[in-house]
C-alpha positions in Angstrom: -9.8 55.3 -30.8 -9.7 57.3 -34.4 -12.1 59.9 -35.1 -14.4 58.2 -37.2 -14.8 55.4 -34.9 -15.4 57.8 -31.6 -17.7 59.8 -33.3 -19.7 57.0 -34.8 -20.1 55.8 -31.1 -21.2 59.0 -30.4 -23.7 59.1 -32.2 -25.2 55.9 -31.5 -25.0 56.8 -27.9 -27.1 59.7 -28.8 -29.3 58.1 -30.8 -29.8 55.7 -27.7 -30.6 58.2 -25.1 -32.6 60.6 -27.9 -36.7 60.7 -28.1 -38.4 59.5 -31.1 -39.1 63.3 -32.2 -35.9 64.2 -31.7 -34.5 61.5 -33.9 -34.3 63.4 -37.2 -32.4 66.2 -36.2 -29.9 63.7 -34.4 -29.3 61.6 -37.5 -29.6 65.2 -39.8 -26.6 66.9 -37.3 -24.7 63.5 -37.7 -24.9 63.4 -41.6 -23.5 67.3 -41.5 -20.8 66.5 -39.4 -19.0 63.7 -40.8 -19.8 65.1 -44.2 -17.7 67.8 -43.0 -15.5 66.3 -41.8 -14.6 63.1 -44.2 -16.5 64.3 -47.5 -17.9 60.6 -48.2 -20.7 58.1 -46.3 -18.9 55.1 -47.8 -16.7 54.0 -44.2 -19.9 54.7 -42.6 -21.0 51.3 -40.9 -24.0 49.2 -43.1 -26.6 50.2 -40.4 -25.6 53.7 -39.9 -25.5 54.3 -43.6 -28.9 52.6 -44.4 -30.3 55.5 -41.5 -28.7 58.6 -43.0 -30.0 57.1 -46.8 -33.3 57.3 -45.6 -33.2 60.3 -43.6 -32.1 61.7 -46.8 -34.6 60.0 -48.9 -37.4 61.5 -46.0 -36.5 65.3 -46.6 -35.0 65.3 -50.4 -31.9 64.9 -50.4 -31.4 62.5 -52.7 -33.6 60.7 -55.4 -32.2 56.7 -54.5 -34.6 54.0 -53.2 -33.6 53.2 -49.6 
């Protein structure tokens, strides 16, 4: 499995087993690491880029519609 797709499964998993409260933090450590470590959102996955566009939409990131 390649890096992007093990840590994208990850992720998910965490997302899975994570509480509701806990969510933001989860999706906001996600968005820093494969920032990090592949500079772009665009292979991210339809789904998981639509989540990390509005997490950054809910704290400022960024000034797009979601």
């Amino acid at each position: 499995m390649d890096k992007r797709a093990s840590l994208i499964q990850a992720f998910q998993k965490e997302l899975k087993r994570t509480r509701p409260m806990a969510s933001p933090r989860c999706i906001d450590s996600f968005a820093n690491l494969w920032e990090y470590e592949f500079g772009s959102f665009e292979p991210l996955p339809p789904d998981l880029k639509r989540l990390v566009a509005y997490r950054a939409a809910e704290i400022g990131w960024t000034d797009d519609d979601v």
